[in-house]
Structures are given as C-alpha cells and as structure tokens.
C-alpha positions in Angstrom: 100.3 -58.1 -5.0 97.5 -60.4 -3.8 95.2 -60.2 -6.7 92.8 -62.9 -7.5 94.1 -65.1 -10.9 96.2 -64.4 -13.4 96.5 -61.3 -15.0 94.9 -61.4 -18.4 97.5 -58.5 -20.1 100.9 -56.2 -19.8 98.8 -53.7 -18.4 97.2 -55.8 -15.8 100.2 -57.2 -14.4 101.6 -53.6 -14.2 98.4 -51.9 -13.0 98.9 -54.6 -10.0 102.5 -53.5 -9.4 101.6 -49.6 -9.3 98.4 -50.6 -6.7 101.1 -52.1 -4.4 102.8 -49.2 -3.9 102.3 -46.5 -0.9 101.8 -42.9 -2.1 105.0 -41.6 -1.9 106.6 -44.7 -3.3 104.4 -44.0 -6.3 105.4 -40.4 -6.6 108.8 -41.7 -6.4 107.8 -44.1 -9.6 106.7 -41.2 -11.6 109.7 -39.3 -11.0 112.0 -42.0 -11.8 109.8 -42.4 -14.6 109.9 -39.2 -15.9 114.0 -39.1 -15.4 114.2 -42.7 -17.4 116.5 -42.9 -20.2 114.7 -44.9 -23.1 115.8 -46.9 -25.8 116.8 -45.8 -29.8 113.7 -45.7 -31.3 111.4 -45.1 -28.1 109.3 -42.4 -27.4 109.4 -41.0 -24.1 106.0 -40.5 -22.1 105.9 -36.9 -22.3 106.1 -35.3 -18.6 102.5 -33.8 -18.5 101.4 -36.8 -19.1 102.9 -38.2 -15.6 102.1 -34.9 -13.7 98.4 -36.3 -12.3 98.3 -40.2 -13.3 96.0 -42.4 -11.6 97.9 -46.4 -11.9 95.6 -47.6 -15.0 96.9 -44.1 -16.5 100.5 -44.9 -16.2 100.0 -48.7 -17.0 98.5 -47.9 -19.6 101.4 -45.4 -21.2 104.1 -47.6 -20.2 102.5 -50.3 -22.9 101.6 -47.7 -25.5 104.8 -46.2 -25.2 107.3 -48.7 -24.6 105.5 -52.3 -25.6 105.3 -55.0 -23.3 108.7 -56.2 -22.9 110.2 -52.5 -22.4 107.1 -51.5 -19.7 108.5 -54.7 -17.9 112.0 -54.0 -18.2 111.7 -50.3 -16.8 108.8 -51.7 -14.7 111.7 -53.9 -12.9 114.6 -51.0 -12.8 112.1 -48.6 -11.2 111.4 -51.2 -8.6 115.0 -52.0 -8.1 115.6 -48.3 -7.7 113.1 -47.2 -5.0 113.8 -50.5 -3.7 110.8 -52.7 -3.5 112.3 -56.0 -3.5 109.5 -57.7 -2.5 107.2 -56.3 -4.9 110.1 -57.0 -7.9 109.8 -60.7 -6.8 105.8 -61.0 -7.1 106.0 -58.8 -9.9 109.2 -60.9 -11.8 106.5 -63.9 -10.9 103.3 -62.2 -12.3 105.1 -61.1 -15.2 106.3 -64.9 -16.0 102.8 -65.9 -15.6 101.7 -63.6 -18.5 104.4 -64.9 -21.0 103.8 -68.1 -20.4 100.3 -67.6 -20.7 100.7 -65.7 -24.0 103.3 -68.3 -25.1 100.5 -71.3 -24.6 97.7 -69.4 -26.1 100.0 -68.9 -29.4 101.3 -72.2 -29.3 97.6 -73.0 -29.7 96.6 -70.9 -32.0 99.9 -72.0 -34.2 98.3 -75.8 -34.1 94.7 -74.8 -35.4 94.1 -76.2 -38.8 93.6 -72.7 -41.2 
C-alpha cells in the first residue's frame, strides 16, 4: 500500500486496499463479499453487482452501501479472512489517518465563527 499521501476519502483508503491485492486474492474478496452477513438495517450489495467489479467499483459500493465505518469494518474481516495481515496493518494505519484527518477538519470547522 505504497501510495503517495494521505488518502483524501473512505473510498480512497479502500480503493488502495483492493489495488494491493493479487487477482485471485481479489476474487476471493468478492466472494467473501458476496457471502458477508450485514448489519440490521443494511442493504446488501446485490450479487450482480460484484460479478465483474473493477476496485473503484467495489470501493465505491462498500461506502454507498454500508457507510464509512461499516466498509472499514467488513474491509478488515475480509482481510483477516483471506489472510492478508500485512495489508490489514497498512490498511488499520491508512484508515486511522482518514479519521483523524476528518476528526481535525471538523474540529476546524466547529471553531469557525458562523
């Protein structure tokens, strides 16, 4: 996960994860995926939608579909499960970056006189 910066979204930060992966370690992603259970309340990504993803594609619907926090959560148990612990780490260290990025930017924004 040697990308320049930090990511800038969720979807980055994921998008960077998915790149890391070899082929069949992606197809294994999708698959586990697919298979996920979600939370109350979720929607699932529906399975033709993860038949012929490029990375943005499934970045993209893990956000839409589960929000920020639950795309990192599943992002993580996915990794866990194919295992890429190395990835998990630089990912589990990307993903902090975000947060505390975001966390800054509204800790600014919450000090601006309005």
């Amino acid at each position: 996960m040697a990308h320049e910066g930090s990511p800038e979204t969720a979807t980055e930060v994921i998008l960077h994860c998915l790149e890391d992966l070899t082929v069949k370690q992606l197809k294994q992603f999708k698959m586990l995926l697919r298979d996920s259970s979600v939370k109350p309340g979720q929607r699932k990504i529906p399975a033709v939608r993860l038949e012929n993803p490029d990375c943005m594609d499934i970045a993209t619907d893990m956000i839409q579909y589960y929000g920020d926090r639950g795309a990192f959560e599943i992002t993580q148990n996915l990794l866990e499960r194919i295992p890429r612990n190395d990835l998990l780490d630089q990912f589990r260290s990307s993903m902090q970056k975000f947060v505390y990025s975001v966390s800054a930017t509204l800790h600014l924004m919450s000090d601006e006189p309005g």
